[in-house]
C-alpha positions as MATLAB code, in Angstrom:
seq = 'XXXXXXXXXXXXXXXXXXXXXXXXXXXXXXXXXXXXXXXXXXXXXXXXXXXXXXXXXXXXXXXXXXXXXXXXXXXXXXXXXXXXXXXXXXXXXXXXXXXXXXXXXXXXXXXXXXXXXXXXXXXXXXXXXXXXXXXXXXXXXXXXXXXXXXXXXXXXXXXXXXXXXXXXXXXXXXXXXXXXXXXXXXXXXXXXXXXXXXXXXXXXXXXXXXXXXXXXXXXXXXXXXXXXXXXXXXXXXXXXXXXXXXXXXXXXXXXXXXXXXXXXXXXXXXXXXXXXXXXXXXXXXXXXXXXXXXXXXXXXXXXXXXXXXXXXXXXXXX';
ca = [
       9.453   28.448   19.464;
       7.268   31.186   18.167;
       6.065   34.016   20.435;
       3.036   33.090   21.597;
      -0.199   35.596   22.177;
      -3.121   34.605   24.168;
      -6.142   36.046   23.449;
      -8.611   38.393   25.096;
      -6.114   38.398   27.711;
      -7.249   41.640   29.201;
     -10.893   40.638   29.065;
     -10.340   37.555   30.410;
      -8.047   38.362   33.338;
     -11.191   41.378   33.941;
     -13.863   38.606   33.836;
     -12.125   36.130   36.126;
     -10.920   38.447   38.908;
      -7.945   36.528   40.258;
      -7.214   37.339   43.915;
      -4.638   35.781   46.821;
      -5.817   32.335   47.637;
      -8.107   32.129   44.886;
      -7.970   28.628   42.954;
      -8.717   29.366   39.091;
      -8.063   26.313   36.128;
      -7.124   26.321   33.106;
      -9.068   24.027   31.238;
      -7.215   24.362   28.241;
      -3.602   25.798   29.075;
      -2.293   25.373   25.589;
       1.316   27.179   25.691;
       0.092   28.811   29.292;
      -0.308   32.323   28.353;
      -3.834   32.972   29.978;
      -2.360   30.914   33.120;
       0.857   33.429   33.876;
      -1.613   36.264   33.694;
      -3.798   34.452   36.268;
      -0.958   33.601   38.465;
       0.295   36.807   38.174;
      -3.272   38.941   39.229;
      -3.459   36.478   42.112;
      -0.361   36.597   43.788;
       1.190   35.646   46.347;
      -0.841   32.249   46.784;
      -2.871   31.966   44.214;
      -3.488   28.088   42.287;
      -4.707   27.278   39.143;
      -5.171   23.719   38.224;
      -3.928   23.350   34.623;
      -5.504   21.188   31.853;
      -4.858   19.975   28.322;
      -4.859   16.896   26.298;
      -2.340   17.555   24.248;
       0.737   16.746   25.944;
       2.834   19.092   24.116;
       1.586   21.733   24.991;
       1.233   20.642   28.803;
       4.849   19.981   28.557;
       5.578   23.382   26.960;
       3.673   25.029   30.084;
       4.989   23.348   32.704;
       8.594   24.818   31.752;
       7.374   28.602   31.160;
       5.605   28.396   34.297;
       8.217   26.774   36.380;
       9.063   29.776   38.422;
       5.665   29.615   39.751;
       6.252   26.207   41.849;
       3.353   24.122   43.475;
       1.502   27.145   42.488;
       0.312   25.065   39.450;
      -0.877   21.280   38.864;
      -0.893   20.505   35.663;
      -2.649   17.061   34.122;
      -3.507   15.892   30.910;
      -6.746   15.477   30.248;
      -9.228   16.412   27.827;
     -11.347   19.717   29.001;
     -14.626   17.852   28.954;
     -12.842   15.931   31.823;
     -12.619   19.076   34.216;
     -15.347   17.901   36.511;
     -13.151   14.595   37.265;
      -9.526   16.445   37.572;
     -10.836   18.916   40.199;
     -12.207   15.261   42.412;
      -8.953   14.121   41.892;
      -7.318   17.009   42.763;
      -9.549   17.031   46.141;
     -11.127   20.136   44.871;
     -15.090   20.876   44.853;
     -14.710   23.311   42.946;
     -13.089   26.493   41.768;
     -12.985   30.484   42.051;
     -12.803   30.533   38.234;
     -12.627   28.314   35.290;
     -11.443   29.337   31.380;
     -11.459   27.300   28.350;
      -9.934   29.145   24.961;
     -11.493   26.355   22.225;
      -8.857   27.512   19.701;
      -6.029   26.140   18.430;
      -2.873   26.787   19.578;
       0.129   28.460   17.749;
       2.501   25.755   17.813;
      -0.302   22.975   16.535;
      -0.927   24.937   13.083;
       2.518   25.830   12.768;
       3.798   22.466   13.069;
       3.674   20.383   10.174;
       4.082   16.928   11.600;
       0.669   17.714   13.941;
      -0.936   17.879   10.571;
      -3.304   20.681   11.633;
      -2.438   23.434    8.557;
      -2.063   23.050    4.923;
       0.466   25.629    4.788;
       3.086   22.937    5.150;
       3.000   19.502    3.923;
       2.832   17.250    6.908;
       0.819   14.200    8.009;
      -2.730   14.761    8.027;
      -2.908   13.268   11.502;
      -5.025   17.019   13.763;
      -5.155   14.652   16.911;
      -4.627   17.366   19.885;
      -3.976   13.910   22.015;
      -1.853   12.451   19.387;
      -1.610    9.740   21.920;
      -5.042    8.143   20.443;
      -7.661    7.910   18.303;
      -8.658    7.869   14.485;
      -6.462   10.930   12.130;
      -7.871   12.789    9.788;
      -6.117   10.461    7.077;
      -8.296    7.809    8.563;
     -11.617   10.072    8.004;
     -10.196   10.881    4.496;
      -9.490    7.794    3.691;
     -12.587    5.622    5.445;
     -15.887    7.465    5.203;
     -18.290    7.173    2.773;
     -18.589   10.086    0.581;
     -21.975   11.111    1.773;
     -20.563   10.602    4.985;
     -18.035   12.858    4.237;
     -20.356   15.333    2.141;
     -21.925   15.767    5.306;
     -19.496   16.091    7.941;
     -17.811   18.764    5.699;
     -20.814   20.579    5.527;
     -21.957   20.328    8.911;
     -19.064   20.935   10.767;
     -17.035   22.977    8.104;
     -20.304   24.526    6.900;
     -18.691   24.583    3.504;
     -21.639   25.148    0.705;
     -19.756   22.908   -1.812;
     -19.081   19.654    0.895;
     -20.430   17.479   -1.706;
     -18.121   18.564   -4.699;
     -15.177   18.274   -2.155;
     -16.245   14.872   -1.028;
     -16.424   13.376   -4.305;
     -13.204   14.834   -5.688;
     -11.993   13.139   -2.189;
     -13.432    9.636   -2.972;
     -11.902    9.814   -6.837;
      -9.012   11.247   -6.037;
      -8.029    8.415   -3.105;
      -8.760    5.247   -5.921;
      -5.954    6.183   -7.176;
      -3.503    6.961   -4.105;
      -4.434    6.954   -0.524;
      -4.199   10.627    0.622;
      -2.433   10.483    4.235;
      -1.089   14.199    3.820;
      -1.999   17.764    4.661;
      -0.546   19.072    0.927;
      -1.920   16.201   -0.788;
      -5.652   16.935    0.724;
      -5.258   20.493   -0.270;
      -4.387   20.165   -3.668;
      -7.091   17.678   -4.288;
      -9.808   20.215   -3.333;
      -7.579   23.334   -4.763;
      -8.377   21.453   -7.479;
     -12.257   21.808   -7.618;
     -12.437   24.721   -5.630;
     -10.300   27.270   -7.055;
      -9.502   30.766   -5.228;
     -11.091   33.602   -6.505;
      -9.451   36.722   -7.115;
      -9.441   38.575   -4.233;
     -10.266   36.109   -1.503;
      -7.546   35.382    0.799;
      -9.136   32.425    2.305;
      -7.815   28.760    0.990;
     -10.321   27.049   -0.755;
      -9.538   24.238    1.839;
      -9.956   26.257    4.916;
     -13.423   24.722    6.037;
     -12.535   21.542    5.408;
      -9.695   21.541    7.674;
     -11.831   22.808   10.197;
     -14.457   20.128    9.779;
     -11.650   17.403    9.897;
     -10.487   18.671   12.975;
     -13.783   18.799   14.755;
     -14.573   15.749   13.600;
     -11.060   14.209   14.723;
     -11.046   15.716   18.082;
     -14.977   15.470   18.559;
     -14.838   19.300   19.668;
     -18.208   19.564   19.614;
     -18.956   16.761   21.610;
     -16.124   17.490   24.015;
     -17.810   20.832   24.463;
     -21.528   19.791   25.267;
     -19.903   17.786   27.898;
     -17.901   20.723   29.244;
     -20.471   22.880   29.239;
     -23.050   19.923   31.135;
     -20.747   19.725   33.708;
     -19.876   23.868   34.231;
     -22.042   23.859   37.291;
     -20.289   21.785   39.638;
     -17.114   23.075   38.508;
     -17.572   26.772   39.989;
     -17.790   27.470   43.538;
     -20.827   30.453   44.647;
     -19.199   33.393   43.098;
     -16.790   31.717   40.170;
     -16.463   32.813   37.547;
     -16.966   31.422   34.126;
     -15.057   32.499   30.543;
     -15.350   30.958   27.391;
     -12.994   31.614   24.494;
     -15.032   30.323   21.199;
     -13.304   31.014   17.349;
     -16.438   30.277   15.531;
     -20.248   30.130   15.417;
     -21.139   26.371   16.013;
     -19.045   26.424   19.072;
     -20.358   30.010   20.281;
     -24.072   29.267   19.449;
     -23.746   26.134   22.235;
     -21.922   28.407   24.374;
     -24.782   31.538   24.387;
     -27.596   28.762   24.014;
     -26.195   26.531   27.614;
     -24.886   29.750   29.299;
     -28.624   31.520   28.698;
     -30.854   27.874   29.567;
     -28.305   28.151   33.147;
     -29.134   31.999   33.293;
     -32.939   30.844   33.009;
     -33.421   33.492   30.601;
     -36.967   32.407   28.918;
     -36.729   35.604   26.523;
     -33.766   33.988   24.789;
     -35.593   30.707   24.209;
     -35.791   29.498   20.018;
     -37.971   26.491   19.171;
     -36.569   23.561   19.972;
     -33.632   24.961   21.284;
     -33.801   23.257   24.158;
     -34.420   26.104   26.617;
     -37.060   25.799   29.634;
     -40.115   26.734   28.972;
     -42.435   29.795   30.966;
     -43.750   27.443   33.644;
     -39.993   25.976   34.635;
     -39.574   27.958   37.717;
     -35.969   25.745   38.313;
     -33.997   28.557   40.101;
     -30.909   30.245   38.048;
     -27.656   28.500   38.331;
     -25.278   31.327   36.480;
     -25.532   34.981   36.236;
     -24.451   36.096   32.626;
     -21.802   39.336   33.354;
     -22.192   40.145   29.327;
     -25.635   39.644   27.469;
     -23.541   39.909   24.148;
     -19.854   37.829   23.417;
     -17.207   39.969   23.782;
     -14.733   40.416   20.958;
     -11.051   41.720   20.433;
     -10.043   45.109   20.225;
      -9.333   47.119   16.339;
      -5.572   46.807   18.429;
      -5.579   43.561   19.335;
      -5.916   41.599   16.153;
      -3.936   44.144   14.100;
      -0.874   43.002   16.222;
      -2.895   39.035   16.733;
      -4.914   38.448   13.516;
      -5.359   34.785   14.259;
      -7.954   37.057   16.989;
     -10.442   38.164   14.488;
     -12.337   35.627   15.121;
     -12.362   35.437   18.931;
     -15.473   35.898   20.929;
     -15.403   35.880   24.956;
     -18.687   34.703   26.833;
     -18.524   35.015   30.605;
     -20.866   34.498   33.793;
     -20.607   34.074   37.174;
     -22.302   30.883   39.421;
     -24.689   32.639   41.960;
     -25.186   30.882   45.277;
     -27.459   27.971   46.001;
     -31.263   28.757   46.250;
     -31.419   25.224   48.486;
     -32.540   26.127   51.971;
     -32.259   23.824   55.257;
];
């Protein structure tokens, strides 16, 4: 298997803090990079309660991290589900919590996952390929507004509707169940420019893959939930790789910092008279990004952005 390079590992092993006796998860352990380093930093008794729902991966982890014993549970679960593995666990919460919303190395370098176009495969991009609708299902199923506007919305690709109806013509005459066959169809009526590195199917494959995995949705559930995952003092960090995932991220971490100067219209945010005590303390006002060094030697990190905070204690008195 490929090396594998977690990202932000230095900023995220600064944010968290990991010390002895500390219990930290991993709410998305993917190959278990960001995990070692936690173990590591919190030596000699340190725990962190591993998480992933593609089993995989969870698998992969559990053998690279076997010298590190009881050290580590691991269960497979989505990350959305965090609130409910730490119950089961008998845990109220923890000392620290990270979830890295990218995809891992081994799913886009796989063909049969069906994540990449760079090698014909399936076009299944289930991270639980246990269950659930593939993207040959979406491909093949939806409605080409339907599809216009899940392309556009989640791929934020400014010629969706082009794509989607090259999609719908293209599949009357074959059904089109892989990655290479999807790829040429919109190659097709999106050619590359001169210059641009970037696939003309690149956004689409994103949007499929949201829309697969329901990312989105899997992430406004994390991110309901954050405040009964952290104990007084945790510490929160948030790995995002692009801006509809980052804007929830900033806009839920701010509403918990109770930060009415950030509020937008209709945002969501509390308004000047909601005098609801802060749940989070926000360590960085700004995301943090990868070093110049980092993605020269990681360029799947260019588009990393770190968000962190830290749960302050309860205002409740007795």
């Amino acid at each position: 298997m490929a090396h594998h390079l977690s990202v932000l590992s230095r900023e995220v092993l600064d944010a968290l803090a990991p010390r002895s006796g500390g219990t930290y998860c991993d709410a998305t352990i993917g190959l278990g990079g960001h995990t070692r380093q936690i173990l590591e930093a919190s030596q000699p008794d340190g725990r962190v309660i591993a998480v992933d729902r593609d089993a995989d991966a969870l698998a992969t982890a559990r053998e690279r991290l076997a010298a590190f014993g009881q050290r580590v549970q691991y269960f497979h679960a989505p990350f959305s589900e965090v609130g409910q593995v730490l119950r089961s666990a008998g845990l109220t919460g923890v000392d620290g919590c990270l979830a890295d919303l990218g995809v891992s190395s081994p799913q886009l370098d796989r063909a049969e996952r069906g994540f990449s176009f760079r090698a014909d495969g399936p076009l299944d991009m289930r991270m639980d390929a246990s269950r659930g609708k593939t993207a040959a299902d979406l491909v093949c199923d939806l409605g080409e507004a339907e599809l216009a506007d899940l392309i556009f919305e989640l791929g934020e690709e400014p010629a969706a509707r082009r794509i989607a109806r090259a999609i719908v013509k293209a599949r009357t005459d074959a059904p089109i169940v892989t990655t290479g066959g999807l790829a040429e169809v919109i190659a097709r009526v999106l050619p590359s420019h001169g210059g641009i590195k970037k696939h003309p199917a690149t956004k689409t494959f994103q949007a499929l893959r949201m829309a697969v995995n329901d990312e989105l949705g899997q992430l406004s559930q994390f991110l309901q939930d954050v405040p009964d995952v952290l104990l007084p003092g945790g510490r929160l960090a948030i790995i995002s790789f692009h801006s509809l995932e980052d804007r929830m991220v900033k806009n839920r971490l701010r509403e918990l910092s109770r930060l009415p100067e950030t509020v937008a219209p209709g945002e969501g945010f509390p308004d000047e008279a909601d005098q609801t005590p802060p749940v989070l303390r926000l360590l960085s006002r700004k995301a943090i990004f990868p070093s110049d060094e980092e993605t020269q030697h990681n360029p799947r990190a260019r588009s990393a952005r770190l968000r962190i905070a830290e749960k302050l204690p309860s205002q409740e008195t007795s």
